[in-house]
ZAGU-699580 format. One record per atom (N, C-alpha, C): residue in one letter; atom name; x, y, z. Coordinates in pm, whole numbers, plus 50000, padded with zeros to 5 digits. Layout:
BEGIN
+----+----+-------+-------+-------+
! aa ! at !    xx !    yy !    zz !
+----+----+-------+-------+-------+
!  A ! CA !     X !     Y !     Z !
...
+----+----+-------+-------+-------+
This chain:
BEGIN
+----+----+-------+-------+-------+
! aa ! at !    xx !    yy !    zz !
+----+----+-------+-------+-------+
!  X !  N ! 17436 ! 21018 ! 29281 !
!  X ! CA ! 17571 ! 21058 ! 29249 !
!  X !  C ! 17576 ! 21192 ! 29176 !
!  X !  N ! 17454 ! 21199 ! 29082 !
!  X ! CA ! 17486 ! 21369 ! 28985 !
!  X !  C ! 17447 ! 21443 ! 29097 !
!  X !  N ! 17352 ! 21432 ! 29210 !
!  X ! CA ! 17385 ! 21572 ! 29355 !
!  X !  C ! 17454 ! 21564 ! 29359 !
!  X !  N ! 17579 ! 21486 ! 29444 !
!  X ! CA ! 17691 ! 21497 ! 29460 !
!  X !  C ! 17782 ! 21523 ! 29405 !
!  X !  N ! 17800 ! 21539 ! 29261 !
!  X ! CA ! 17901 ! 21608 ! 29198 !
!  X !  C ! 17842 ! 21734 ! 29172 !
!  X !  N ! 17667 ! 21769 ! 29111 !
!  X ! CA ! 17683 ! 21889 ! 29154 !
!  X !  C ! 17715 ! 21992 ! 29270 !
!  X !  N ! 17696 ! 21930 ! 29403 !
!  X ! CA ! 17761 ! 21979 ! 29499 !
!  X !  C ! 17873 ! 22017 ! 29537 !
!  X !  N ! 17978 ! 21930 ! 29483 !
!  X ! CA ! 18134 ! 21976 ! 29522 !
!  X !  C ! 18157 ! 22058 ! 29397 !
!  X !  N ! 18100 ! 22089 ! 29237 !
!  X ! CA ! 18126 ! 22177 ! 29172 !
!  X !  C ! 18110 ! 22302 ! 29272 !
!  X !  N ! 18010 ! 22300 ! 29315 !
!  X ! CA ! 17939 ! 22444 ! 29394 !
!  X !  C ! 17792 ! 22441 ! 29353 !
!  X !  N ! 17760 ! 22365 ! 29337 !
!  X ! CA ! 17629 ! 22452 ! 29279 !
!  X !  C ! 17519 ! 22299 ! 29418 !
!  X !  N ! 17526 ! 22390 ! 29462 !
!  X ! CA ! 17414 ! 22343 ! 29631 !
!  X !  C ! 17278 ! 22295 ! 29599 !
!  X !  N ! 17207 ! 22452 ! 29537 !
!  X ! CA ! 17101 ! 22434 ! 29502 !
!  X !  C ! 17049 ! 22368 ! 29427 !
!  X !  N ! 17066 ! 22329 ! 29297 !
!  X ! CA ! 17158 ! 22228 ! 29178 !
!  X !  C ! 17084 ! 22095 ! 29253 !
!  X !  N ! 17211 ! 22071 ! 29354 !
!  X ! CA ! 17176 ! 21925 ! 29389 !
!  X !  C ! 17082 ! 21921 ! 29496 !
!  X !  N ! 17021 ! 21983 ! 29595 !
!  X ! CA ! 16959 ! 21969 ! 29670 !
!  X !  C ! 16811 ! 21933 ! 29580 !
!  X !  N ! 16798 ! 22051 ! 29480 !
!  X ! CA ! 16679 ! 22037 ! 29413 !
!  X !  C ! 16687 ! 21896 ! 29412 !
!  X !  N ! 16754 ! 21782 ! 29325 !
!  X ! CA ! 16825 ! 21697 ! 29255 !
!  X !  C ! 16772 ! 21590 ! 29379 !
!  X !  N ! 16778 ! 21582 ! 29494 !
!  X ! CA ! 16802 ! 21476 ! 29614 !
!  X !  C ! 16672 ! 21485 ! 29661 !
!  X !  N ! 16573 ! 21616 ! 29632 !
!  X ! CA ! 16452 ! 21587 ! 29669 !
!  X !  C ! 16334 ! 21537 ! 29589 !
!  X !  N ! 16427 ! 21576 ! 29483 !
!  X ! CA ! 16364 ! 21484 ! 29365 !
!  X !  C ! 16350 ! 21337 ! 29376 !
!  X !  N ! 16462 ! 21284 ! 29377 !
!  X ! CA ! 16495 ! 21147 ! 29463 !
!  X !  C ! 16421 ! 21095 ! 29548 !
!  X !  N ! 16407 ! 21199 ! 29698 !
!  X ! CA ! 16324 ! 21154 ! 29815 !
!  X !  C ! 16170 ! 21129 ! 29788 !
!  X !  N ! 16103 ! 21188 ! 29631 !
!  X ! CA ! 15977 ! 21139 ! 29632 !
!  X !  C ! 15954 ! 21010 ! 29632 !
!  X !  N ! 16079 ! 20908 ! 29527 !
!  X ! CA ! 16045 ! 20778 ! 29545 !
!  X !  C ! 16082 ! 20729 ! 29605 !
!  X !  N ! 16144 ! 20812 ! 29745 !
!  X ! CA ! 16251 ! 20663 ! 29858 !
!  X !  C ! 16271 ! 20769 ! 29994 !
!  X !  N ! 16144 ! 20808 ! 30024 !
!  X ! CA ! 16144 ! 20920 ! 30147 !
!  X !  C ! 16240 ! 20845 ! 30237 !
!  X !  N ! 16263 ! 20707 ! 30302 !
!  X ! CA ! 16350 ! 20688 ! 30341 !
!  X !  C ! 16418 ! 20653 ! 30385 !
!  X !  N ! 16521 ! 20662 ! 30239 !
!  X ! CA ! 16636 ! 20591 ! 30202 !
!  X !  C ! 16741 ! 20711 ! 30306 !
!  X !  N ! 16802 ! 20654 ! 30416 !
!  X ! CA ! 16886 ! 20708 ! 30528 !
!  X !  C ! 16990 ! 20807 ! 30428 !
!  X !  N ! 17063 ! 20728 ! 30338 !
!  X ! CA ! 17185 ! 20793 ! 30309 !
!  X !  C ! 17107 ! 20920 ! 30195 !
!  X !  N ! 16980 ! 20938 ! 30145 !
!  X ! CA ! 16939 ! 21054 ! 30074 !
!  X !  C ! 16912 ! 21178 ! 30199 !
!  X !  N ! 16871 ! 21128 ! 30274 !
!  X ! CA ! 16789 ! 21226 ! 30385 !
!  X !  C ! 16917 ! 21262 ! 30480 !
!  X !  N ! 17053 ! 21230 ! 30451 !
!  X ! CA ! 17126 ! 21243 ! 30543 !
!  X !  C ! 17235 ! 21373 ! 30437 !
!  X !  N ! 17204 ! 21380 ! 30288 !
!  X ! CA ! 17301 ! 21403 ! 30203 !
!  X !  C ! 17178 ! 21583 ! 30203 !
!  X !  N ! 17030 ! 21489 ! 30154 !
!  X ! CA ! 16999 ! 21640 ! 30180 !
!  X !  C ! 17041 ! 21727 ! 30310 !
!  X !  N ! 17056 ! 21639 ! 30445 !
!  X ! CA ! 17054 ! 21742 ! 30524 !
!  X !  C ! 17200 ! 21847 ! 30523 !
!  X !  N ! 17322 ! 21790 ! 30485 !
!  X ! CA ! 17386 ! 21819 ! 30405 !
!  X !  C ! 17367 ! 21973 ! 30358 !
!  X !  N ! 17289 ! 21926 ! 30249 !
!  X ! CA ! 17269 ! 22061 ! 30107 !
!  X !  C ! 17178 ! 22162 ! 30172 !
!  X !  N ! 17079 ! 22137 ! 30260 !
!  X ! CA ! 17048 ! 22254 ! 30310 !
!  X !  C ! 17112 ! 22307 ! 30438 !
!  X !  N ! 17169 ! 22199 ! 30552 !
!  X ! CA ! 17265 ! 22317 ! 30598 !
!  X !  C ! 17344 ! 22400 ! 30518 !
!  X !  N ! 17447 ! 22333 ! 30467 !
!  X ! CA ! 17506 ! 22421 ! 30344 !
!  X !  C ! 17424 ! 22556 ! 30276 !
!  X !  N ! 17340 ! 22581 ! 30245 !
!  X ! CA ! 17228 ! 22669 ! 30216 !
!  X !  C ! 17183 ! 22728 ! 30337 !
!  X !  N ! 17200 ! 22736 ! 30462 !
!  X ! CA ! 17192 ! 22791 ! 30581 !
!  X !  C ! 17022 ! 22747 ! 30594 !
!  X !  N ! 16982 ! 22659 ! 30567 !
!  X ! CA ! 16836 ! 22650 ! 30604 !
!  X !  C ! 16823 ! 22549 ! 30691 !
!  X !  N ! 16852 ! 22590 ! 30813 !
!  X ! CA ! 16843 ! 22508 ! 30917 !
!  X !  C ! 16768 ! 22430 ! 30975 !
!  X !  N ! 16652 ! 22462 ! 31042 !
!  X ! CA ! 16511 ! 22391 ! 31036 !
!  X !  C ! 16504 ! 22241 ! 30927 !
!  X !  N ! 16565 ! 22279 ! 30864 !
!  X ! CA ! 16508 ! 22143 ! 30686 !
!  X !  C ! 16646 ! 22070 ! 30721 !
!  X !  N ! 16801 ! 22147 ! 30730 !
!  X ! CA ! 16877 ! 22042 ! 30793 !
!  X !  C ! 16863 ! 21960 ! 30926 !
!  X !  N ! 16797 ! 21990 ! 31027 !
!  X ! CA ! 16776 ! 21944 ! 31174 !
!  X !  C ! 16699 ! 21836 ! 31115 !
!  X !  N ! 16581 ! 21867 ! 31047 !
!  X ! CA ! 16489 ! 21750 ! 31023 !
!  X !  C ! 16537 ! 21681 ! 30893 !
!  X !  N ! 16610 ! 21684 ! 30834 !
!  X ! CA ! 16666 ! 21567 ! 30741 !
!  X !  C ! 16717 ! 21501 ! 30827 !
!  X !  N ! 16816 ! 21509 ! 30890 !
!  X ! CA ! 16922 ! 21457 ! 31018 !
!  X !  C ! 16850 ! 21350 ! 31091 !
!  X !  N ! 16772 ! 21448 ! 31152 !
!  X ! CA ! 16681 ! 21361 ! 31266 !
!  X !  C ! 16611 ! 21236 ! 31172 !
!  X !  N ! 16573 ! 21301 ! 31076 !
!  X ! CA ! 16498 ! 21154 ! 31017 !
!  X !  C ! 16604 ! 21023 ! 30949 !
!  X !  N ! 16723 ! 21091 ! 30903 !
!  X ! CA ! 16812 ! 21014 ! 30859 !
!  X !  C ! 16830 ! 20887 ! 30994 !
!  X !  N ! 16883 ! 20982 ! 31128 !
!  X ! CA ! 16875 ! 20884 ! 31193 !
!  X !  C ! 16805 ! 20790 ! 31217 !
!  X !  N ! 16662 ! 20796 ! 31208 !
!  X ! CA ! 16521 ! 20720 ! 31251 !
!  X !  C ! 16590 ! 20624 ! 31130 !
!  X !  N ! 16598 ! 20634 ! 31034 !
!  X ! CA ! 16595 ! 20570 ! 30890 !
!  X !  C ! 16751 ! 20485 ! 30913 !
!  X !  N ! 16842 ! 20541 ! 30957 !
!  X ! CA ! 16947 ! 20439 ! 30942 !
!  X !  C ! 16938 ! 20309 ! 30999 !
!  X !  N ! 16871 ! 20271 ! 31102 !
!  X ! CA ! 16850 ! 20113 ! 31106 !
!  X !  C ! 16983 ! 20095 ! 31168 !
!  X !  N ! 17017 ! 19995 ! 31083 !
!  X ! CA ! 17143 ! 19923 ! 31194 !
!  X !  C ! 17304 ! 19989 ! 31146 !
!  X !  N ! 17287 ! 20093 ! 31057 !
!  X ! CA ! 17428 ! 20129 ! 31049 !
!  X !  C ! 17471 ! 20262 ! 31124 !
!  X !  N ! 17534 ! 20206 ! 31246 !
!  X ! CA ! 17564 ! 20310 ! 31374 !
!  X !  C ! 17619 ! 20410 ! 31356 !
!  X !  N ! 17713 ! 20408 ! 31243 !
!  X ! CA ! 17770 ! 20571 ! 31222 !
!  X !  C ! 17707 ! 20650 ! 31160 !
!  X !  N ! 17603 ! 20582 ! 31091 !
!  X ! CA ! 17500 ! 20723 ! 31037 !
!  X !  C ! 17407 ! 20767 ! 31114 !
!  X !  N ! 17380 ! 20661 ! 31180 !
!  X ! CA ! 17302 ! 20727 ! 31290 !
!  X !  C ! 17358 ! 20793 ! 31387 !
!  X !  N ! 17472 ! 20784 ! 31448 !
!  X ! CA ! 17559 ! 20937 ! 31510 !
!  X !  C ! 17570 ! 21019 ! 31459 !
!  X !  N ! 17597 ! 21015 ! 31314 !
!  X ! CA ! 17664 ! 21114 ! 31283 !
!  X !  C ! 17536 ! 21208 ! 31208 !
!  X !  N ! 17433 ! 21126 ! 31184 !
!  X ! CA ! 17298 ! 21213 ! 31184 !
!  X !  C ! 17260 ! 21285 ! 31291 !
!  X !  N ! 17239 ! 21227 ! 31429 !
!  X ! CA ! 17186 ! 21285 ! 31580 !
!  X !  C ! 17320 ! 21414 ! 31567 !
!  X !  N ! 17445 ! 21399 ! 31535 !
!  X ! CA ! 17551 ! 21518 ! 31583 !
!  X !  C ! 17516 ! 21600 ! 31466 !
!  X !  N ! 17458 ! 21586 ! 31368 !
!  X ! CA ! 17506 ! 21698 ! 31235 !
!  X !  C ! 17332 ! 21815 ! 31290 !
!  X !  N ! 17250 ! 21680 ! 31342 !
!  X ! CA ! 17102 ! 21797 ! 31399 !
!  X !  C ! 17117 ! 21900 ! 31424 !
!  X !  N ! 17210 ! 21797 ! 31579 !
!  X ! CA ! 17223 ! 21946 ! 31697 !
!  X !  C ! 17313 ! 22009 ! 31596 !
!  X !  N ! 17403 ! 22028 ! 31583 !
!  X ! CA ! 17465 ! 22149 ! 31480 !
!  X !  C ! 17389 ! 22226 ! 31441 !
!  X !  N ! 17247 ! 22169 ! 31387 !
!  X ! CA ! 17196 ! 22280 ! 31283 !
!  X !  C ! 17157 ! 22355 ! 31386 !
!  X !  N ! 17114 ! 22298 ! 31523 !
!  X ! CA ! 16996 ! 22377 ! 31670 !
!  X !  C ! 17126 ! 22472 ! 31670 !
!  X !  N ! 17214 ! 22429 ! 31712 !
!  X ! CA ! 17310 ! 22544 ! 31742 !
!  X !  C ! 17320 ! 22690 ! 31679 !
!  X !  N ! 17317 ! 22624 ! 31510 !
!  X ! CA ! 17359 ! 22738 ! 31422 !
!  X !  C ! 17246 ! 22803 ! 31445 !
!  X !  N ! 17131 ! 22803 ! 31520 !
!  X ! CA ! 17008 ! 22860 ! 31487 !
!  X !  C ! 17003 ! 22920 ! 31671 !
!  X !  N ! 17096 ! 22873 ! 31727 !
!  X ! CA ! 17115 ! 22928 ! 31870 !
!  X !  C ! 16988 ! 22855 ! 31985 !
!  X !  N ! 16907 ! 22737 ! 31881 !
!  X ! CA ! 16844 ! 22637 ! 32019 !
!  X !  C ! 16921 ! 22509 ! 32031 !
!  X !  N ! 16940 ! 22570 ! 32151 !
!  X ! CA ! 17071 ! 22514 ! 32268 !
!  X !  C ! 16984 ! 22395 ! 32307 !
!  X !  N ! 16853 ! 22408 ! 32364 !
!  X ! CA ! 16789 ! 22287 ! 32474 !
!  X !  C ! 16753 ! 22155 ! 32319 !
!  X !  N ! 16758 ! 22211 ! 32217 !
!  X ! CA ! 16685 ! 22150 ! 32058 !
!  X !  C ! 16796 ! 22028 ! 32032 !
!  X !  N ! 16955 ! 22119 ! 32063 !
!  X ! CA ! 17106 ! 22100 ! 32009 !
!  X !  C ! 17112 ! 21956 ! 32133 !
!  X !  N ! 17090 ! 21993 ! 32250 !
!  X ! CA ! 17108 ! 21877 ! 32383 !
!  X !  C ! 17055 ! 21763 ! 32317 !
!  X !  N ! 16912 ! 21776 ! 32293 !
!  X ! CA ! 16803 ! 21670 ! 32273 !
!  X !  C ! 16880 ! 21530 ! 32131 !
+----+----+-------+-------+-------+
């Protein structure tokens, strides 16, 4: 929850630091790996958002909207990075 409020203050970096801190003891816990991917798109670091995403999905298990909405936030990042065949997949 303190990422997340540092995040909507503004301060990205703040919480991203904050969530990977987190991910040492719970690599993964779906809804951390889905919040970082989050904080580094936001931070334009695309590559680290695609693969939070992608893993969020692997990690969500049986709750179906995170796992869409992990597989759709990926391709986003392929896009922002202009791999189109990455964005399909």
């Amino acid at each position: 929850d303190s990422a997340m409020y540092a995040a909507k203050k503004g301060k990205i970096q703040k919480a991203s630091d904050q969530l990977n801190r987190m991910m040492i003891d719970d690599p993964d816990r779906s809804d951390l790996l889905y919040d970082a991917g989050d904080m580094a798109h936001d931070l334009d670091k695309f590559d680290e958002a695609a693969a939070y995403f992608s893993r969020a999905a692997v990690c969500g298990g049986k709750d179906k909207k995170l796992c869409f909405q992990s597989h759709f936030n990926a391709g986003n990042a392929c896009v922002a990075q202009k791999k189109l065949q990455c964005a399909l997949e």
